[in-house]
C-alpha positions as CSV (number, residue, x, y, z in Angstrom):
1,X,-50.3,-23.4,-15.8
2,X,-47.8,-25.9,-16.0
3,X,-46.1,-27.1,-19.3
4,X,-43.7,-30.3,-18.9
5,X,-41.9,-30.8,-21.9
6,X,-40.1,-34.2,-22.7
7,X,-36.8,-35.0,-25.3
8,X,-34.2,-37.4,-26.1
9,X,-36.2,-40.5,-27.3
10,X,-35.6,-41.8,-30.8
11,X,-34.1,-45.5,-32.3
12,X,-31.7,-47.7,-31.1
13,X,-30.5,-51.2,-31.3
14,X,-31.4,-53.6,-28.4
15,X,-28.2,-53.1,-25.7
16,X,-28.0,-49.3,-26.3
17,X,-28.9,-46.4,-24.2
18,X,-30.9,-43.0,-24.2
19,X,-31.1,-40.6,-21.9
20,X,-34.7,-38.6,-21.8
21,X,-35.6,-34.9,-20.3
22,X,-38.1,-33.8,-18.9
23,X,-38.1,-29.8,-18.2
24,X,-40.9,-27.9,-16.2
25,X,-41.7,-24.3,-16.4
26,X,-44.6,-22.3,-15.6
27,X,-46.8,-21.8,-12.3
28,X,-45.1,-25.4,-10.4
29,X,-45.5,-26.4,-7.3
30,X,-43.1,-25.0,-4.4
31,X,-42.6,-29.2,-4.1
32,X,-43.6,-32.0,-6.0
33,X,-42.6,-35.5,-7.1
34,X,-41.5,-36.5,-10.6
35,X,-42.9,-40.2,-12.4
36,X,-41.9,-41.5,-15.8
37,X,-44.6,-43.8,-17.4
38,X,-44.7,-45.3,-21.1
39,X,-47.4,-46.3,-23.0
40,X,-46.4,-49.1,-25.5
41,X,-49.2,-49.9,-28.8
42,X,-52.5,-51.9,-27.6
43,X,-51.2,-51.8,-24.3
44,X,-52.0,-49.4,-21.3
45,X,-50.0,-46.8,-19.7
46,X,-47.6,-48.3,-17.4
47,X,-45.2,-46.3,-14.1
48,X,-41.6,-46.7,-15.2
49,X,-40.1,-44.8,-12.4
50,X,-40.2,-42.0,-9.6
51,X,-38.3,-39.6,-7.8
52,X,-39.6,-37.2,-4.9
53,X,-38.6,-33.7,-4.3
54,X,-35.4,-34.3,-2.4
55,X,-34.5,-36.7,-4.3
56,X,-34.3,-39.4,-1.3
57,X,-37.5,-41.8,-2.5
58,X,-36.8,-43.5,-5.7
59,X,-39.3,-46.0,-7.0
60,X,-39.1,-48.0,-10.1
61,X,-40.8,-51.2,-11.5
62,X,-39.1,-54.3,-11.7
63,X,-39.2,-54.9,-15.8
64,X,-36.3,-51.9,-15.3
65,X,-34.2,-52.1,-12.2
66,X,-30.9,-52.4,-12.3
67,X,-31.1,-50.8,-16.4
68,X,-33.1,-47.5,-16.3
69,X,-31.9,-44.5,-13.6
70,X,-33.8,-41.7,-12.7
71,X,-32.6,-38.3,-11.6
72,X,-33.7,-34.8,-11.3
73,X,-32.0,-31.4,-10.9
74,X,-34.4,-29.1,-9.0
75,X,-32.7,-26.0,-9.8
76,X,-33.3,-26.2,-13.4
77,X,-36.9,-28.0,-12.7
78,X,-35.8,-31.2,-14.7
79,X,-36.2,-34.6,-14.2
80,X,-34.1,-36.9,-16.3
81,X,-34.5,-40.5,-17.1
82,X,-31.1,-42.4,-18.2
83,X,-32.1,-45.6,-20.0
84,X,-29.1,-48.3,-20.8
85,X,-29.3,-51.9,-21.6
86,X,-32.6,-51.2,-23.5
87,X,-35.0,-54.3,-24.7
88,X,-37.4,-54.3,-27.6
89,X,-40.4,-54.4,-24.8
90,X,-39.0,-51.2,-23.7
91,X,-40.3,-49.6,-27.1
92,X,-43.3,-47.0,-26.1
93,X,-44.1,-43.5,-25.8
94,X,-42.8,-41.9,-22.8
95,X,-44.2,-39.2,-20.2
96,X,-42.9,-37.7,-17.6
97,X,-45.4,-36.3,-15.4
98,X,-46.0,-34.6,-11.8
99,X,-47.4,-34.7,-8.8
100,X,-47.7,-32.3,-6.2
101,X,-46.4,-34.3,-3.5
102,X,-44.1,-32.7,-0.7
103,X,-42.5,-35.4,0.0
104,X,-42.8,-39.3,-1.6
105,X,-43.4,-40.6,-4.7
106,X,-46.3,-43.0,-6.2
107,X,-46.9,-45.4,-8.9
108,X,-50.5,-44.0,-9.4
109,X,-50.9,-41.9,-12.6
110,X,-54.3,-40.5,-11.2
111,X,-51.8,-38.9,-8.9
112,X,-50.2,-36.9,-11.5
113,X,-52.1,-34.1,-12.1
114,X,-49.6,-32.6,-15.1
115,X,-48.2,-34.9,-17.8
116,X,-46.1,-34.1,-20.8
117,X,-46.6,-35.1,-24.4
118,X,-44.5,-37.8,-24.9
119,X,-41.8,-38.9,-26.2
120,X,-40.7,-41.9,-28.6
121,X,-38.7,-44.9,-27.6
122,X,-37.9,-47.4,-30.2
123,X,-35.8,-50.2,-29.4
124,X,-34.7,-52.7,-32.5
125,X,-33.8,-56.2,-32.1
């Protein structure tokens, strides 16, 4: 069984930055890929970012290039997600989740076969 635990979401004011964790323990995969998604209110669960074992594919959607960074340290199974210049459309709940990918990343969340249970993001204007 996997567990993925997420933290570091809470308030802030539009322009500010967060930095959210994502820590994985439990029966993981030897390799796998990491994926951020968010979930805002009335709205479906959107990819925000990826990262693939080694750490050489990173995928993210436009709405955040250039604003959010992803990273991951394999050695304490963490994946990390370090948000600045944040928007009021970047307010949702966010998951990190996994895929057991040896190499690659993908936007799919049907790919993810382990998710965590969220954090909250709220961005004020």
């Amino acid at each position: 069984q996997v567990q993925l635990v997420e933290s570091g979401g809470g308030l802030v004011q539009a322009g500010g930055s967060l930095r959210l964790s994502c820590a994985a323990s439990g029966r993981t995969f030897s390799t796998y890929a990491m994926g951020w998604f968010r979930q805002a209110p009335g709205k479906e669960r959107e990819f925000v970012a990826a990262i693939s074992w080694s750490g050489r594919t990173i995928d993210y959607v436009d709405s955040v290039k250039g604003r959010f960074t992803i990273s991951r340290d394999n050695a304490k199974s963490a994946v990390y997600l370090q948000m600045d210049s944040l928007k009021p459309e970047d307010t949702a709940v966010y998951y990190c989740a996994l895929a057991p990918f040896a190499s690659g990343t993908s936007r799919s969340a049907k790919n993810y076969n382990h998710w965590g249970q969220g954090t909250q993001v709220t961005v004020s204007s």
